[in-house]
MISETOR-357130 format. One record per residue: x, y, z of N, C-alpha, C, O, CB in turn. Coordinates in steps of 0.02 Angstrom, whole numbers, padded with zeros to 5 digits, always signed. Glycine has a CB too. Layout:
N
XYZXYZXYZXYZXYZ...
***
This chain:
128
+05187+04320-04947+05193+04265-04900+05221+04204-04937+05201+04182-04991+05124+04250-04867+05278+04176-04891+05306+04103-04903+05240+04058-04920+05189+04057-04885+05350+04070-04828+05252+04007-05004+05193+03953-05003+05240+03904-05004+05298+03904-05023+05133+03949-05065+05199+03855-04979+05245+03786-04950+05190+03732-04998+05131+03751-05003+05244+03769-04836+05208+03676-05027+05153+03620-05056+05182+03538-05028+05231+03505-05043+05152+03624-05158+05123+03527-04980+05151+03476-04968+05079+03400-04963+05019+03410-04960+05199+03499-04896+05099+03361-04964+05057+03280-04954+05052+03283-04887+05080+03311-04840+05099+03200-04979+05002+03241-04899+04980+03209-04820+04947+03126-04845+04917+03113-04897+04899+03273-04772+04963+03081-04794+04923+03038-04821+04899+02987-04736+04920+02964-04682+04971+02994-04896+04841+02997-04783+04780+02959-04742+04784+02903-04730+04732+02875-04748+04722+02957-04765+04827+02861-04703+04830+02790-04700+04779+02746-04677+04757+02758-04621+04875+02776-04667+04757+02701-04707+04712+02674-04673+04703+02603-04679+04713+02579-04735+04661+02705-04685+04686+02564-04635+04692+02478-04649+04623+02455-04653+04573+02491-04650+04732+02430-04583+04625+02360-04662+04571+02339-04679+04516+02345-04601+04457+02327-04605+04589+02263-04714+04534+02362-04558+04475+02357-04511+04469+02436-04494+04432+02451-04448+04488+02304-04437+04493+02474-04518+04448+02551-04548+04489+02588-04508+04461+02642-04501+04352+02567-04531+04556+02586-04469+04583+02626-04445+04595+02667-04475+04575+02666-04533+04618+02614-04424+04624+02713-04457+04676+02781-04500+04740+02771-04433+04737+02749-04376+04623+02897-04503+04793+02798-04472+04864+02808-04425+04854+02872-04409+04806+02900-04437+04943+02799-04460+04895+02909-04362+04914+02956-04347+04972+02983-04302+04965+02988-04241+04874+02968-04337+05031+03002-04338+05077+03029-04299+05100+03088-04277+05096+03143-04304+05110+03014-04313+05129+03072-04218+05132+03134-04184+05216+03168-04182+05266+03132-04174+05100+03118-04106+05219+03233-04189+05313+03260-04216+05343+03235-04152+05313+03220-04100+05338+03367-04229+05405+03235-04164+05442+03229-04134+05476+03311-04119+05476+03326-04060+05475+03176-04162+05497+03351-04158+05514+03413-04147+05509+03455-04180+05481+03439-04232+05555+03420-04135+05528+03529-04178+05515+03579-04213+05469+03627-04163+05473+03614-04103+05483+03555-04281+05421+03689-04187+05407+03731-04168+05323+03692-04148+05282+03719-04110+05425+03791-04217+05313+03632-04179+05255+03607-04159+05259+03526-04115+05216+03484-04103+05213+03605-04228+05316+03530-04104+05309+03458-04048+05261+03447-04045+05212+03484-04047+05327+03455-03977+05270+03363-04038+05211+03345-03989+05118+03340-04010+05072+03306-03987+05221+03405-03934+05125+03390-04062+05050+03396-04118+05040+03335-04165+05091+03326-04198+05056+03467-04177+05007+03305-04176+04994+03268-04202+04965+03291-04269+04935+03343-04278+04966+03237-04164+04984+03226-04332+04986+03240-04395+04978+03193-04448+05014+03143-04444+05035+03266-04402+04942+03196-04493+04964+03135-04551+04995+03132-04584+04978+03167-04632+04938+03114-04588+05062+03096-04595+05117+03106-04622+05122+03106-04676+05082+03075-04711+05151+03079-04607+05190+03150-04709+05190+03164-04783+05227+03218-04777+05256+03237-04726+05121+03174-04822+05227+03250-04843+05280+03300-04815+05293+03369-04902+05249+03381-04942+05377+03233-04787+05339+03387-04904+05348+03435-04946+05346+03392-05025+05365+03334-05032+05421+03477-04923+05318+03433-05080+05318+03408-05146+05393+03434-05174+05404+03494-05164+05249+03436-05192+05434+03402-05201+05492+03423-05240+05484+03449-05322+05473+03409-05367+05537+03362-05237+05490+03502-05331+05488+03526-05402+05485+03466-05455+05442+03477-05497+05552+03571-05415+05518+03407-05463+05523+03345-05514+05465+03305-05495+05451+03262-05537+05595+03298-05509+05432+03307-05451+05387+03241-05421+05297+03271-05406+05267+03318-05381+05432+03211-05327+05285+03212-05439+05198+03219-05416+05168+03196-05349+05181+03141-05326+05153+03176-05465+05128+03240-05319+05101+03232-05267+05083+03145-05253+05065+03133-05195+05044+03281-05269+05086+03096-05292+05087+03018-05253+05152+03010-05249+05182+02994-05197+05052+02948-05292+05183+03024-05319+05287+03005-05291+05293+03053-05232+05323+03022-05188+05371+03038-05365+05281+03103-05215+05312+03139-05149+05265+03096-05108+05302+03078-05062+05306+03234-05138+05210+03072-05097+05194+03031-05037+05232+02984-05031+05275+02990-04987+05133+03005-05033+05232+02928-05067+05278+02858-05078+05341+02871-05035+05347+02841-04981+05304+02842-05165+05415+02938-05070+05451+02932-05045+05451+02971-04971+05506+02964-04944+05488+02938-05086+05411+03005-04938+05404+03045-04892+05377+02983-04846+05414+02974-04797+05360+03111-04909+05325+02940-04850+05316+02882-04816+05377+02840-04803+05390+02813-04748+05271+02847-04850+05411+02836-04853+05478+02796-04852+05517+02818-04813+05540+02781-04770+05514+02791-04907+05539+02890-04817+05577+02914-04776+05552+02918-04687+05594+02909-04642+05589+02977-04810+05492+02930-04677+05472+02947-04624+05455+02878-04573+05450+02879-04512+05416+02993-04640+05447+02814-04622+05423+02754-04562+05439+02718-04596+05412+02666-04578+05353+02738-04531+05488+02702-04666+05501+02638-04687+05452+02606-04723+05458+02546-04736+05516+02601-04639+05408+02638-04739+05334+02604-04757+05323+02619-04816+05320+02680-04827+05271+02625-04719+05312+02571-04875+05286+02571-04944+05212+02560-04929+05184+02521-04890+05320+02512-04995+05180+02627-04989+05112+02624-04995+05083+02624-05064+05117+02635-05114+05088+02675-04961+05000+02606-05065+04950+02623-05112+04936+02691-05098+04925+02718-05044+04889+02580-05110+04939+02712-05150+04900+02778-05145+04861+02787-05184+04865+02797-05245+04929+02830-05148+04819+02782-05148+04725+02793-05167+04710+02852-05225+04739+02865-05278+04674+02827-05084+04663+02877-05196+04622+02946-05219+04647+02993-05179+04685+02979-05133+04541+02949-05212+04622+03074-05196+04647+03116-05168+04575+03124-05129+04525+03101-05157+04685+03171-05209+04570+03149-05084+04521+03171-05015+04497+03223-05033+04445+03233-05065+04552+03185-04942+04547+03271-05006+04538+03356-05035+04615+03379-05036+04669+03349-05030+04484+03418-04973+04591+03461-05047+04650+03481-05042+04652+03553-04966+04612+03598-04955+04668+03506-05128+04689+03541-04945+04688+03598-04888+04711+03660-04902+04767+03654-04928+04726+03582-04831+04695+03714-04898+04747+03781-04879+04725+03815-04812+04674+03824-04778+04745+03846-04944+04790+03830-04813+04777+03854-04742+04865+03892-04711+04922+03868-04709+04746+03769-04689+04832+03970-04690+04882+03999-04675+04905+04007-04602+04868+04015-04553+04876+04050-04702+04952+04004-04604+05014+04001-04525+05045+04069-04547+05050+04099-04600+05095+03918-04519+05064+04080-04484+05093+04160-04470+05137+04178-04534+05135+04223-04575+05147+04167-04391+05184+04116-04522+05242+04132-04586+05261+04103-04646+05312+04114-04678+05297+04131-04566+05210+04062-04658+05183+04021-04740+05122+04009-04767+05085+03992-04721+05200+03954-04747+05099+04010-04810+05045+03992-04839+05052+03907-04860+05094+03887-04900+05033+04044-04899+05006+03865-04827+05025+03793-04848+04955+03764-04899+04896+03779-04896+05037+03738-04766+04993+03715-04949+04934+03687-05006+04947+03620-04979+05004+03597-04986+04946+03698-05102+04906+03589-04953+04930+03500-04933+04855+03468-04961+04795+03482-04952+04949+03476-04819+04893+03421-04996+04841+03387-05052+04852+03321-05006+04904+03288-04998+04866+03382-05154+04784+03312-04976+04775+03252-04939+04730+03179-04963+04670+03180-04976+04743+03280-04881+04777+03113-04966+04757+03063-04990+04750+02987-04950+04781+02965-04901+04794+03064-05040+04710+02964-04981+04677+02902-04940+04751+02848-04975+04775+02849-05031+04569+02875-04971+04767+02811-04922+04820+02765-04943+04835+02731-04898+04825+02745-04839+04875+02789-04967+04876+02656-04930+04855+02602-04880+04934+02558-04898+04957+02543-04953+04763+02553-04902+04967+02544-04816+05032+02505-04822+05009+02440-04859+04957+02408-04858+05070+02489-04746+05076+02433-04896+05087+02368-04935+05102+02317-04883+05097+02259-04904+05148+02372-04988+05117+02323-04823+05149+02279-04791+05133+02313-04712+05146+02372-04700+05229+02270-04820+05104+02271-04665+05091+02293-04598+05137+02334-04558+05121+02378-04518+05081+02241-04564+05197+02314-04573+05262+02361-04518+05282+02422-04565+05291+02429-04626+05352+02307-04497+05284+02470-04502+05313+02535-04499+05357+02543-04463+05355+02516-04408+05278+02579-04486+05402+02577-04478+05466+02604-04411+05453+02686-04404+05459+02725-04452+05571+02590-04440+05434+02704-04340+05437+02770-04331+05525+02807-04349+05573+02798-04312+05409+02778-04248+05527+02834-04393+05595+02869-04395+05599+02941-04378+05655+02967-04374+05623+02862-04460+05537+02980-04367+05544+03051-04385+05488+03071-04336+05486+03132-04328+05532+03072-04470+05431+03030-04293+05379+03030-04271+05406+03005-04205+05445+02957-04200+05328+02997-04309+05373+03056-04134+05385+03007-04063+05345+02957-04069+05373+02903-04061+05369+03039-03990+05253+02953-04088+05231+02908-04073+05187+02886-04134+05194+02917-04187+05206+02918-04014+05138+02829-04129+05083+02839-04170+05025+02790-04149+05030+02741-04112+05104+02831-04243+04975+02811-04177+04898+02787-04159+04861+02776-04223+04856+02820-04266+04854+02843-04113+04831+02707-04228+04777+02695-04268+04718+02691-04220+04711+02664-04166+04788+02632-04310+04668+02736-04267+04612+02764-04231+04571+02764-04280+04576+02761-04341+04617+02830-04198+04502+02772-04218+04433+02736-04288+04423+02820-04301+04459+02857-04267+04325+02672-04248+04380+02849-04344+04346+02882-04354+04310+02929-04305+04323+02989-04312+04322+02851-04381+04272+02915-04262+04246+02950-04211+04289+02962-04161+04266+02996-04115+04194+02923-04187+04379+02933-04155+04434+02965-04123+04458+03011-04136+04474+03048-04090+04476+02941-04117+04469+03030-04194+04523+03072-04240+04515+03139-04191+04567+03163-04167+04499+03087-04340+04460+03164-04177+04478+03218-04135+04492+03249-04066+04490+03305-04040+04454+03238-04146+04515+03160-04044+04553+03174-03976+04591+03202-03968+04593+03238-03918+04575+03140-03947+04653+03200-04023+04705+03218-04021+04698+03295-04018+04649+03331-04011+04738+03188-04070+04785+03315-04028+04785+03398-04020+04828+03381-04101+04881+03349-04110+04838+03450-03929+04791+03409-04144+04808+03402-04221+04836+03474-04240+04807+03522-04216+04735+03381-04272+04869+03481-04265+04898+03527-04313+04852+03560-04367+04821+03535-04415+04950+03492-04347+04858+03640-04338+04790+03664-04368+04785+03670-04439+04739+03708-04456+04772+03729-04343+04829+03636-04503+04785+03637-04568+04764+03572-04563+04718+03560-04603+04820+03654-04640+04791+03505-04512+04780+03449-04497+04687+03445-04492+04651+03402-04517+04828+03433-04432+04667+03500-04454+04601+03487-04416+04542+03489-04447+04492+03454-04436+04591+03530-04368+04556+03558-04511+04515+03526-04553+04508+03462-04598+04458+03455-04633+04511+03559-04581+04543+03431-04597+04544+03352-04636+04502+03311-04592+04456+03276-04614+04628+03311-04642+04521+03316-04515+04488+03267-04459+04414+03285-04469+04372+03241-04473+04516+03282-04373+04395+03368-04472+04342+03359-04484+04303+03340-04549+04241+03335-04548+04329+03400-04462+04340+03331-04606+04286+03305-04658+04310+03206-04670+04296+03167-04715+04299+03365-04750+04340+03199-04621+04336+03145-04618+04303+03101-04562+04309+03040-04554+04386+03136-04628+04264+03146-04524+04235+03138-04480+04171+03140-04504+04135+03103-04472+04252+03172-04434+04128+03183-04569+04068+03179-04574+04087+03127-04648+04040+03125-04688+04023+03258-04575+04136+03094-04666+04112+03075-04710+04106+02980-04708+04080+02950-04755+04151+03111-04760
***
């Protein structure tokens, strides 16, 4: 089986939100996600957040600590997404790659319809 390694990052501001965006396309429209994206062979899992944030909303970040790490298999990859707490340098984002997005407290996160290696994150960030 295909392994894929990718970031995720947990955005979160001073009155305790977290972001969350939702795809724009592909085989999972419409699912909602914390953005981030594939690690490149040259780059460490905070440089692939940094520029994957950059690319995806224009947005320079802190990147925190790491959370956990996820695995979790889909029909036709095995995915490693090393998920981290991190926080914009600067309030504005531009959605470039995302239809929408939501900052949400904690006891929201699982309204959404999340992307299933997504769901385990919601839930340990939900008891923690």
């Amino acid at each position: 089986m295909k392994h894929i390694a990718v970031v995720a990052a947990v955005i979160h501001n001073d009155a305790g939100l977290i972001l969350a965006t939702q795809r724009a396309t592909g085989e999972w429209k419409d699912y909602w996600e914390f953005p981030g994206g594939k690690i490149e062979p040259h780059e460490t899992p905070q440089d692939a957040l940094r520029r994957e944030i950059w690319e995806e909303l224009e947005g320079r970040i802190f990147v925190d600590r790491l959370i956990q790490t996820v695995e979790y298999d889909y029909p036709k990859f095995h995915l490693t997404m090393h998920c981290y707490w991190c926080r914009f340098k600067s309030k504005q984002f531009v959605l470039k790659e995302h239809l929408s997005a939501r900052w949400l407290q904690r006891e929201e996160l699982d309204t959404l319809n999340w992307l299933p290696a997504d769901e385990e994150l919601v839930r340990s960030l939900k008891l923690s």
